[in-house]
C-alpha positions as a Markdown table, in Angstrom:
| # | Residue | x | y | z |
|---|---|---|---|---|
| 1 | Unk | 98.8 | -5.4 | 73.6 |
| 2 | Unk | 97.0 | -8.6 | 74.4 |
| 3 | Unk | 100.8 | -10.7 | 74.7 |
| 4 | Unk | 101.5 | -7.8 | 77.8 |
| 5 | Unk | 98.4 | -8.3 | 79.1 |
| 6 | Unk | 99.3 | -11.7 | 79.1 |
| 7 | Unk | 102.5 | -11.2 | 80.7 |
| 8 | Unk | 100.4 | -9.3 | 83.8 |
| 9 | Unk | 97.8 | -12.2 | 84.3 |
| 10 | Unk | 100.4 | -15.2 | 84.6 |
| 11 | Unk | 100.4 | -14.9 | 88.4 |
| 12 | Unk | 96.6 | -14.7 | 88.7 |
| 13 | Unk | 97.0 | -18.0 | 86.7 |
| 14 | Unk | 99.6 | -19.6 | 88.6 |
| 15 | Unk | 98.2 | -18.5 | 92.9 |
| 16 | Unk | 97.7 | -20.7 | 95.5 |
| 17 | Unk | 94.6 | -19.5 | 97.5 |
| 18 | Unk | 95.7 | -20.8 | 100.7 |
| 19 | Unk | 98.9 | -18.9 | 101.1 |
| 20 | Unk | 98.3 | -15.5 | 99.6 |
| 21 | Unk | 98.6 | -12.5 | 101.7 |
| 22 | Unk | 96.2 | -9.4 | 101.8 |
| 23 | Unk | 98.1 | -7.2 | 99.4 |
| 24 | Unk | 98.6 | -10.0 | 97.1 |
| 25 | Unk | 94.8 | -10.8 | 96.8 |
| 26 | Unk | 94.6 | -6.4 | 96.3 |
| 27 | Unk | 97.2 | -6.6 | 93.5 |
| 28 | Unk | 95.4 | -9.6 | 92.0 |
| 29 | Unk | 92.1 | -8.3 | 92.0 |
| 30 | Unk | 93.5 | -5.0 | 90.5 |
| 31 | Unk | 94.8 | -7.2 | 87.5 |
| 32 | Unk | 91.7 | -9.0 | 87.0 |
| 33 | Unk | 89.7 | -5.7 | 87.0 |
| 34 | Unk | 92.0 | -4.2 | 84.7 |
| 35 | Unk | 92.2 | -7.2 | 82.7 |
| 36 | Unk | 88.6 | -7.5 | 82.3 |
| 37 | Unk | 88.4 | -4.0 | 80.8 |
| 38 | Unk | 90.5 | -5.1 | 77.7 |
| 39 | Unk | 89.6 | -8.3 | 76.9 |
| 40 | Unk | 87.1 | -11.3 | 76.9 |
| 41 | Unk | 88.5 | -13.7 | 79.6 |
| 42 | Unk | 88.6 | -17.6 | 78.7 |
| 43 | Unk | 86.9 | -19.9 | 81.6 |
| 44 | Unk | 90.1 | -20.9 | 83.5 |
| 45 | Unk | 91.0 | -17.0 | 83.8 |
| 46 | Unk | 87.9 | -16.1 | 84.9 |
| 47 | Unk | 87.5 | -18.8 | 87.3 |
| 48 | Unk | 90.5 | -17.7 | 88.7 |
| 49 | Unk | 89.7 | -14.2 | 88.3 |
| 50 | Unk | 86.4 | -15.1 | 90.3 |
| 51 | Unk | 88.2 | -16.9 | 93.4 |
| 52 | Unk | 90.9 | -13.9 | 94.0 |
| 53 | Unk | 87.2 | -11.7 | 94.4 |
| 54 | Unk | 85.1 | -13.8 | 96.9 |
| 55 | Unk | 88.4 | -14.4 | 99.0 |
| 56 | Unk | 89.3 | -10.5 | 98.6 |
| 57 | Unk | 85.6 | -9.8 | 99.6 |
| 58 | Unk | 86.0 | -12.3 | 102.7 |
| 59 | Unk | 89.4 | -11.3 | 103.7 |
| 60 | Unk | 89.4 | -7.6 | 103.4 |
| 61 | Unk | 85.8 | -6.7 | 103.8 |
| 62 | Unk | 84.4 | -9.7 | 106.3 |
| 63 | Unk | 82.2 | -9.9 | 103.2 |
| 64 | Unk | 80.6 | -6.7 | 103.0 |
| 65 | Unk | 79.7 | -6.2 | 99.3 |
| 66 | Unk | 79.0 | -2.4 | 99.9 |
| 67 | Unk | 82.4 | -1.8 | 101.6 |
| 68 | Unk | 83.8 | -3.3 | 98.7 |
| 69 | Unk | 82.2 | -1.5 | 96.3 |
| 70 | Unk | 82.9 | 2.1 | 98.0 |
| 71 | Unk | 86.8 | 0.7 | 98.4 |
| 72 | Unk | 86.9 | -0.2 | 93.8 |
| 73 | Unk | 85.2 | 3.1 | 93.5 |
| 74 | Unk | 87.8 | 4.9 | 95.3 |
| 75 | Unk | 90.8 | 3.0 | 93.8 |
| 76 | Unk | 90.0 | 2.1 | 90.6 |
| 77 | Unk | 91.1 | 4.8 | 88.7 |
| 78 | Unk | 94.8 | 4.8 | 90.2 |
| 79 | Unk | 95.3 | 1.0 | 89.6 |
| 80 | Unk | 94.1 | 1.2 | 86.1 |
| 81 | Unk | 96.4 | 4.1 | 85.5 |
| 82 | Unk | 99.1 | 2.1 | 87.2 |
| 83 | Unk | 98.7 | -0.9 | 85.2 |
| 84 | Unk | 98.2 | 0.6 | 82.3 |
| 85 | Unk | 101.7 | 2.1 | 82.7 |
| 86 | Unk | 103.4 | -1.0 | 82.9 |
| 87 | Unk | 102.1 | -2.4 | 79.7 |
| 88 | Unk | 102.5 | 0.5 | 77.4 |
């Protein structure tokens, strides 16, 4: 499982911050949360990991932590389930 995994986080790996769109910093995000739920990260994943979420937070949310948090609460469960479909 962890070489699909794998196969899911190349793009976080690979982003350039200055020309992603909104839905790509969403999809990212998804696949760091998800991600992060099945494994320990190494630094340079969770560096990345940690840039797609201050730049989703300031993009999406004009930095409102609490809006954030009511958005992951409401979606999280589908984009685990939908991730978790693509690697099993």
């Amino acid at each position: 499982m962890k070489y699909l995994i794998l196969l899911l986080f190349s793009p976080i790996l690979a982003f350039s911050q200055e020309n992603l769109l909104s839905k790509d910093l969403e999809k990212l995000f998804w696949m760091c949360d998800y991600i992060s739920t099945r494994q320990v990260m190494d630094f340079s994943e969770a560096v990345a990991c940690s840039s797609v979420f201050e730049k989703l937070i300031k993009e999406k949310f004009n930095g409102n932590f609490d809006a954030f948090i009511v958005w992951w609460k409401k979606n999280k469960d589908t984009e685990h389930f939908m991730l978790n479909k693509k690697i099993t």
